[in-house]
C-alpha positions as CSV (number, residue, x, y, z in Angstrom):
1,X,0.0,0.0,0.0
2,X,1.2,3.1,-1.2
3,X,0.3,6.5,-1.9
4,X,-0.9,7.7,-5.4
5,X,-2.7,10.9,-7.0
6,X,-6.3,11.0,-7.1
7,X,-7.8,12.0,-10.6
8,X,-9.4,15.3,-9.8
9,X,-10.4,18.2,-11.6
10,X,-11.1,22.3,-10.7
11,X,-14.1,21.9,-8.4
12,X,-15.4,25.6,-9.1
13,X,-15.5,24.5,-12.8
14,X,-17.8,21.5,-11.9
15,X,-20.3,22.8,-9.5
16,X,-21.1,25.5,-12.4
17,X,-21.5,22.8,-14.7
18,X,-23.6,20.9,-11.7
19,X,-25.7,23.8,-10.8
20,X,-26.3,24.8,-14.4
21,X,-27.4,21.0,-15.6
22,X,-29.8,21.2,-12.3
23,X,-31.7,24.2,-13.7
24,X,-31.8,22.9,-17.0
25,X,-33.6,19.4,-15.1
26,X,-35.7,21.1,-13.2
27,X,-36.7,23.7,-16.4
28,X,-36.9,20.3,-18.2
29,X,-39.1,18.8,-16.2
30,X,-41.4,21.7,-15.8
31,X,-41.4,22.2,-19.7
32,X,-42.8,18.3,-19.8
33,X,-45.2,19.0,-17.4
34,X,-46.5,21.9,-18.9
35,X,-46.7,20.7,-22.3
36,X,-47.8,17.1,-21.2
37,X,-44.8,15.5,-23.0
38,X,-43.5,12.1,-21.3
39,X,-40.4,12.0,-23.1
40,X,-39.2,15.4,-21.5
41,X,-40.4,14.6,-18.3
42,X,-37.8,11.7,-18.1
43,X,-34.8,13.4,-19.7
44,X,-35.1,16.1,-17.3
45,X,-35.4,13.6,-14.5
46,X,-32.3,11.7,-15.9
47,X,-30.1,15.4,-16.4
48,X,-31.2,15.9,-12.5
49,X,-30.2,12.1,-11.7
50,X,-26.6,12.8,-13.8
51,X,-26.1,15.8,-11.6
52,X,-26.7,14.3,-8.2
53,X,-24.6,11.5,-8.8
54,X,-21.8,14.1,-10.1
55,X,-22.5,16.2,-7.2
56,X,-21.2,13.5,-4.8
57,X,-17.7,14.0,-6.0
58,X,-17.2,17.2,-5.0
59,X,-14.8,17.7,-1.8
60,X,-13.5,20.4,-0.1
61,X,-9.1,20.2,0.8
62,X,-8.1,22.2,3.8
63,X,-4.6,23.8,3.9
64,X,-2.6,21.1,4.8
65,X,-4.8,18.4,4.7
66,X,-5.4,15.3,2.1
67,X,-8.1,13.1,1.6
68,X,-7.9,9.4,0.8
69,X,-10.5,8.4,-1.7
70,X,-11.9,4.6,-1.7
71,X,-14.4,3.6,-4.0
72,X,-16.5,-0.1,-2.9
73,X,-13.8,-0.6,-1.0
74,X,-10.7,-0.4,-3.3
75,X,-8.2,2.5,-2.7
76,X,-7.9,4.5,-5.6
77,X,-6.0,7.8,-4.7
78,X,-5.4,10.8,-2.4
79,X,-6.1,14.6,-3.1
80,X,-2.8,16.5,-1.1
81,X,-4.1,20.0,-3.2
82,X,-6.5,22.8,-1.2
83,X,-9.7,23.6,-2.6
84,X,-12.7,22.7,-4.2
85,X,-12.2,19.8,-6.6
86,X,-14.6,17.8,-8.0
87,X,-13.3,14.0,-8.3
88,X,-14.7,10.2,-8.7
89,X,-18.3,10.4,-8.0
90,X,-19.6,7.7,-5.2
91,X,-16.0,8.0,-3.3
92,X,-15.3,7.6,0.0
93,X,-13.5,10.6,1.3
94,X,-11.1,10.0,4.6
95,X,-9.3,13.2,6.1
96,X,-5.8,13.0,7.1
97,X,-3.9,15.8,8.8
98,X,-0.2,16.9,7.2
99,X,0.5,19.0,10.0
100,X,3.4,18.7,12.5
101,X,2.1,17.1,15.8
102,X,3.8,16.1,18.5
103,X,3.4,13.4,21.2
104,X,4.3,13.9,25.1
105,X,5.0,10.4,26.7
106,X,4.3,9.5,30.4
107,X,7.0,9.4,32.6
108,X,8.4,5.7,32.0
109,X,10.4,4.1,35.0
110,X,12.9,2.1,32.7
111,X,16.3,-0.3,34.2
112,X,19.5,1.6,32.3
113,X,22.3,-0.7,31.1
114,X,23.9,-1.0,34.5
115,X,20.6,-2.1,36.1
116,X,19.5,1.3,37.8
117,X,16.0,1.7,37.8
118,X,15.4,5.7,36.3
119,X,12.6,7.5,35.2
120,X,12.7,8.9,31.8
121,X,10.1,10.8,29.1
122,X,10.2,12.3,25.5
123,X,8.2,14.5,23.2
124,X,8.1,13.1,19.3
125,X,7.8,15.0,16.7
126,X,6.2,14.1,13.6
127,X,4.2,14.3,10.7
128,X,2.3,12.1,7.9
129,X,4.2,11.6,4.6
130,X,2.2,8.4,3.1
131,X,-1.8,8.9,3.7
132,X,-2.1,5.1,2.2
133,X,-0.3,3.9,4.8
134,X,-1.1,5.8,7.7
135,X,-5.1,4.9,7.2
136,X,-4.8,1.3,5.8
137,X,-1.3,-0.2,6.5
138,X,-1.8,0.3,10.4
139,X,-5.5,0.6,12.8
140,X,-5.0,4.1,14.1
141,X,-1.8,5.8,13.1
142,X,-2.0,8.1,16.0
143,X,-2.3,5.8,18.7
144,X,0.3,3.5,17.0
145,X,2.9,6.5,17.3
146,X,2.3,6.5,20.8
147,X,2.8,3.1,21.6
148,X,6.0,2.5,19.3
149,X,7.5,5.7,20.9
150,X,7.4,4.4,24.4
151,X,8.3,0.5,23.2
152,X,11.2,2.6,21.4
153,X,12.3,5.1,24.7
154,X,12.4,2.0,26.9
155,X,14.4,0.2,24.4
156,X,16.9,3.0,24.0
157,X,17.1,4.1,28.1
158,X,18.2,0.4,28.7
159,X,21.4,0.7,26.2
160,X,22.9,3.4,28.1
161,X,23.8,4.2,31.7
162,X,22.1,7.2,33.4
163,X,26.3,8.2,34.2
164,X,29.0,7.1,35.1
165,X,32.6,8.7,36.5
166,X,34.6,5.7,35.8
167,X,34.8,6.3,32.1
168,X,34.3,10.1,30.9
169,X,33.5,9.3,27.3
170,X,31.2,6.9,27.6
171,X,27.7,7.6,26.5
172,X,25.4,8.2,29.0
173,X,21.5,9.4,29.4
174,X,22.6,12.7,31.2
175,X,25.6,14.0,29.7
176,X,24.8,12.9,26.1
177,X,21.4,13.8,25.7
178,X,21.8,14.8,22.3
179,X,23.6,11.5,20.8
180,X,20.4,9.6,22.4
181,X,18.1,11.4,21.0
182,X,19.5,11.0,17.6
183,X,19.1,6.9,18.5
184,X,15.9,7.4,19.8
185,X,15.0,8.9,16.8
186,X,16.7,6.3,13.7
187,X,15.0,3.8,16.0
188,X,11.6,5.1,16.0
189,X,11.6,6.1,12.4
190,X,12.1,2.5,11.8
191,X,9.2,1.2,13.8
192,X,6.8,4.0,11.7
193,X,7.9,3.6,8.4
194,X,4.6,0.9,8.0
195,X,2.6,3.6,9.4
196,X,3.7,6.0,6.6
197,X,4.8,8.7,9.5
198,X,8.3,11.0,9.7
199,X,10.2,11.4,12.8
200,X,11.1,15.4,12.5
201,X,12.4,15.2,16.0
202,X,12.9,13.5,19.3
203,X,14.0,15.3,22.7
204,X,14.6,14.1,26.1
205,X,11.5,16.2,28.6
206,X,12.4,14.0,31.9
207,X,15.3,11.8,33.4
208,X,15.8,11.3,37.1
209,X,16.9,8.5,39.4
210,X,13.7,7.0,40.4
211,X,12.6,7.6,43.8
212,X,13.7,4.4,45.7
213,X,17.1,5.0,44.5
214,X,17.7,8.7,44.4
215,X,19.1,9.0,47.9
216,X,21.3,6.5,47.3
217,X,22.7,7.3,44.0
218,X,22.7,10.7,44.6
219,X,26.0,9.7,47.7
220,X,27.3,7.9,44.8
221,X,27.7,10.6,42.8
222,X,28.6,12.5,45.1
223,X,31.3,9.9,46.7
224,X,32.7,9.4,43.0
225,X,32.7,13.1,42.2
226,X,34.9,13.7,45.1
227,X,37.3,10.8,44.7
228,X,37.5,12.3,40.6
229,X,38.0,15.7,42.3
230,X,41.0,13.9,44.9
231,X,42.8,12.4,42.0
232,X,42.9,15.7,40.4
233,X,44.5,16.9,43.1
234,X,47.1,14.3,44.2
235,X,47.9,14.5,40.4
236,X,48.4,18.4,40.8
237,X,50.6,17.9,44.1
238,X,52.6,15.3,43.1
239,X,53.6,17.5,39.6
240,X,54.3,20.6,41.5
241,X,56.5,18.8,44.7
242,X,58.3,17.5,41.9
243,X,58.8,20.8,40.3
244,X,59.6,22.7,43.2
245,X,62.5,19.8,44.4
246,X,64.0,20.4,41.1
247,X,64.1,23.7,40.7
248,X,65.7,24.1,44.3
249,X,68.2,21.5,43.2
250,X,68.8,23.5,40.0
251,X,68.6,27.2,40.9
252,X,69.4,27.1,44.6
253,X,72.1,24.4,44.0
254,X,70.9,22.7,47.3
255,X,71.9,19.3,47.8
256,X,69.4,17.9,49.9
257,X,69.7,14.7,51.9
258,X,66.7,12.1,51.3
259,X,65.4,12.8,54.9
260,X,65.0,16.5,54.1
261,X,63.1,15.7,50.6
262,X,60.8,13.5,52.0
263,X,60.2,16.5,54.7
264,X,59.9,18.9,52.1
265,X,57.8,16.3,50.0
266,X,55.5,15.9,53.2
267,X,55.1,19.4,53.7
268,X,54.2,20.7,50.3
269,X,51.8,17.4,49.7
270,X,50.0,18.6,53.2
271,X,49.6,22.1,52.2
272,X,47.6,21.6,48.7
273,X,45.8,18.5,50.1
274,X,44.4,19.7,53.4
275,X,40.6,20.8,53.2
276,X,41.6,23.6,55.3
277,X,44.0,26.1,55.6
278,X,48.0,25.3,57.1
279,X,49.1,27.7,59.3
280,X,52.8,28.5,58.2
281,X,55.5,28.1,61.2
282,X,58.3,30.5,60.8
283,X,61.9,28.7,60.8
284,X,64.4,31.6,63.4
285,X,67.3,29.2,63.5
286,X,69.0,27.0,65.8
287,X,69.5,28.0,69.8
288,X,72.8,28.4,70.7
């Protein structure tokens, strides 16, 4: 099933033609009566007859909107052009929207890859492109779009973590929301390609820990954000104690014993470490 143009022609051009055959029935049919002639009587009764029948076929197109045309049964086109058209006569005539709509999911609690149990939503955005397809390939396009995009957000959450500190470019639900999307989205145009429907766009409205776990992952977080922090700054000790030894050694031409390194090590490593402040202790000299 796919889409295909409907035969249709200027619809103001026809209901002229319509409107003028009816007064030349009804003028027939009065002329019959009038002169008592049987024969006019029935070819004004067959012009009026003609022009009902043709007067079925006109249809009215709204800006972007089409209409699917069945006749008996058998799918025989769509009109996609606004207007008045006049078209098959006897048709069935099925309205389809073109516009851009957009679907809000609930709040789905979905397990990510690492087994975390988080709560997630997104709005789709889309569109028909097939009218064929959308009314006869599928029950009801709308509500299909609704339940493939939630089938497709829980399939997507559970391929990534919600985050993660241990490996900074892996993809994750919150700090790649963008690279998701663009999954979520090639996966759900897949899913609505029977139903003749285009993904415009997918976004990411909600994504939270869900409640029974919150507390707890939130300490995680926390706990791994400040062992990331402490490596940063062991890192940044270590480099400048080793700077500073050398450049003493160098410029100051000191030649210091491995007891007064490691004091000098100790002392420097305490003083960028500490959470708090050191309180410097001036050196006077020895006591004689």
């Amino acid at each position: 099933m796919k889409e295909k143009n409907a035969f249709h022609v200027n619809g103001y051009l026809g209901l002229l033609v319509a409107i003028a055959g009816a007064l030349l029935g009804c003028w027939l049919v009065y002329h019959g009566y009038r002169s008592r002639q049987t024969g006019i009587i029935i070819f004004g009764a067959i012009v009026l007859v003609v022009v009902t029948i043709f007067s079925t076929s006109l249809t009215i197109i709204q800006p972007n909107e089409a209409k699917a045309l069945t006749f008996f049964g058998n799918y025989i086109g769509t009109i996609r052009d606004s207007g008045l058209f006049m078209t098959v006569p006897f048709t069935d005539k099925q309205e389809v929207s073109l516009r851009v709509a957009n679907f809000n999911s609930q709040i789905l609690k979905v397990n990510d890859s690492k087994g975390n149990p988080v709560e997630i939503a997104a709005v789709i955005v889309y569109k028909v492109v097939d009218t064929a397809k959308a009314l006869f390939a599928v029950d009801d396009y709308e509500q299909f779009v609704q339940i493939q995009s939630e089938s497709a957000i829980r399939h997507v959450a559970s391929e990534y973590p919600y985050d993660t500190f241990e490996d900074e470019k892996a993809l994750t639900l919150r700090s790649n929301p963008t690279e998701v999307s663009d999954k979520l989205t090639a996966e759900l145009q897949d899913r609505l390609n029977v139903a003749g429907v285009k993904i415009i766009e997918t976004r990411l409205t909600h994504l939270a820990y869900a409640t029974e776990i919150a507390s707890a992952m939130l300490q995680k977080q926390q706990s791994a954000a400040i062992l990331s922090a402490r490596k940063i700054i062991v890192e940044g000790a270590v480099s400048i104690t080793e700077d500073a030894i050398d450049r003493l050694a160098k410029e100051a031409h000191l030649n210091l014993t491995d007891e007064q390194r490691l004091q000098i090590i100790n002392n420097i490593m305490v003083a960028i470490i500490s959470e708090r402040g050191t309180q410097p202790v001036i050196n006077t000299g020895t006591q004689q």
